[in-house]
N, C-alpha and C positions, 0 to 999 in steps of 0.2 A: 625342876624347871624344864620346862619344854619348849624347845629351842626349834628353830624352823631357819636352814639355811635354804639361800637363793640367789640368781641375779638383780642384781638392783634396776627400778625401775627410775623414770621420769618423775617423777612422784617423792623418790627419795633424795634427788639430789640435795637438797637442804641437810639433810641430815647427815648424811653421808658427808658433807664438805664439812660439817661440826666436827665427824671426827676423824677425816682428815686433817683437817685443822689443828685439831689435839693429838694426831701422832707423830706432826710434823715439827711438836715443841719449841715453837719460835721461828723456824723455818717461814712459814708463809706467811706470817707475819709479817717476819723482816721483808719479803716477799712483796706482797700488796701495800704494806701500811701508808694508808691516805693516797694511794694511788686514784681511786673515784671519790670524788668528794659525797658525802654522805653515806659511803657506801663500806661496809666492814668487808675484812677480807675474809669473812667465810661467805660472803652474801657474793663476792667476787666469783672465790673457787663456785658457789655452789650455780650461778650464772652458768660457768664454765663447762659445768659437768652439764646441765639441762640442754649448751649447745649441742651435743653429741658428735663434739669432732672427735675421733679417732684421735689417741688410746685416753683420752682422760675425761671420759665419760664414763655415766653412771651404767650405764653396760659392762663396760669393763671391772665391774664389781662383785663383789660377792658377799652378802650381808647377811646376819646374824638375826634374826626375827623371836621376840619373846611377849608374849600379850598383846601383839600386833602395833610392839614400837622397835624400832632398831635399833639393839645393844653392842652394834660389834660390825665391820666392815671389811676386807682387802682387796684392795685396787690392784691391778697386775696385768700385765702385756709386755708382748716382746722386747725384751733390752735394747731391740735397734732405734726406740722413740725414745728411751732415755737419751735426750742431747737437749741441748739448746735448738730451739725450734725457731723458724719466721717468727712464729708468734711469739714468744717471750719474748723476742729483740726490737720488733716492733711497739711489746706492752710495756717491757720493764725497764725503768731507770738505766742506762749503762752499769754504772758504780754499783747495783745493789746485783746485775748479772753477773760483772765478773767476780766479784766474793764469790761465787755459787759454778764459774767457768769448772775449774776441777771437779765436785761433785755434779755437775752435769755430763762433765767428757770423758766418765770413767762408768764402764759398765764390764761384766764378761760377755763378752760377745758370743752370741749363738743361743745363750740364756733366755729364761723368761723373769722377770723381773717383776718384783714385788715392791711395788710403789710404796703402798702404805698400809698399812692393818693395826686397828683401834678396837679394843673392846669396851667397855664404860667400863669404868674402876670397879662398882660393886658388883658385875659380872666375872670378875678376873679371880682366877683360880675352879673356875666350875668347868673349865676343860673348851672354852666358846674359841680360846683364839686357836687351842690345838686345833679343833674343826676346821676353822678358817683356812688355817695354813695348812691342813689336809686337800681341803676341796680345790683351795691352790694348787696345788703339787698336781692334784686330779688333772685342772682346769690346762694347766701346762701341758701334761704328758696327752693328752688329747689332741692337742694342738702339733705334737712329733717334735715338742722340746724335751731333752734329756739331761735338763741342770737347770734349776731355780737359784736366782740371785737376790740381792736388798743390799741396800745400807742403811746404817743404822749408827747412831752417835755414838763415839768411842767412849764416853763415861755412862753409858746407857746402862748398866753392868747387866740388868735385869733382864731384860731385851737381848741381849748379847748371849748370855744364860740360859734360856727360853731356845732360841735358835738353835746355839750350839747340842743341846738336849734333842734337838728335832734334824738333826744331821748336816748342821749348816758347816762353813770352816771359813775362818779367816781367811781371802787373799789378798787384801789392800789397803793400805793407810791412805787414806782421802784429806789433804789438809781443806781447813776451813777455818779461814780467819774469826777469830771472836766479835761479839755483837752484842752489844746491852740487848737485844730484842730476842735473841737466840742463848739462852743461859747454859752454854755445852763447853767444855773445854777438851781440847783435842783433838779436833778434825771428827773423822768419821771412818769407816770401814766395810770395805768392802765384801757381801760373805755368798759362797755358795753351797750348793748343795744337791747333788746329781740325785734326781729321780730313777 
């Protein structure tokens, strides 16, 4: 399989918000759901990402390219916009922000942070998201960061496994209240991993 990595364009944001969407496991779901009437919450994020505000834009990506469809993704920017922004507070329900106040107010600070990273299920094990989270680590220490961070759901085991194999380490227990739309139990955790 020949795999072609890149920055994501204008173009992908659709795509890219699909799997976002699917790395976020209920996350943004719980997130957007019926927030715009008619409107799905990946058709929300992928809006989002096409505005090109700084950091959660399809710039800020890194995507995985095979027969010129996109198998695989990772979002990533500086830990210091992992927070609650104007803009969530202005978009999102109160009550569905504050579930989500702790996983937003917790980051290593000075880090570069790893939003999200998805590969389609039948690509996984051909080595696509090792890539990814290579050209991360790249993508970071270019920038004169010298520690990659994520979280990631504490019964995620696979994920957790994956990291920890790629030099991540546990620092933090992140609680997060349970959610028929969010199928996690546990909270979440917070991991890094110095470049």
């Amino acid at each position: 399989m020949n795999v072609n990595y890149r920055q994501g364009k204008k173009e992908d944001s659709y795509r890219i918000a699909e799997l976002d969407y699917k790395a976020s496991d209920g996350a943004l779901e719980y997130l957007f759901h019926e927030l715009v009437p008619n409107t799905s919450s990946v058709q929300i994020l992928s809006d989002g990402l096409e505005q090109d505000i700084y950091p959660h834009t399809f710039r800020s990506c890194i995507v995985a390219e095979s027969d010129q469809k996109i198998i695989g993704m990772a979002l990533s920017y500086p830990a210091q916009f992992h927070c609650i922004t104007d803009e969530l507070v202005n978009f999102l329900p109160p009550d569905r922000l504050e579930r989500f106040r702790e996983f937003y107010s917790t980051r290593a600070e000075g880090s570069y942070f790893l939003d999200a990273m998805c590969v389609e299920k039948i690509y996984r094990g051909a080595g696509v998201g090792k890539l990814l989270l290579e050209y991360t680590k790249i993508k970071a220490s270019s920038e004169d960061y010298a520690e990659l961070s994520l979280i990631v759901f504490s019964d995620n085991t696979k994920a957790i496994k994956f990291y920890k194999k790629h030099g991540f380490k546990s620092i933090k227990k992140i609680k997060l209240e349970p959610h028929k739309l969010i199928p996690h139990d546990g909270g979440c955790i917070l991991m890094t991993c110095t470049l």
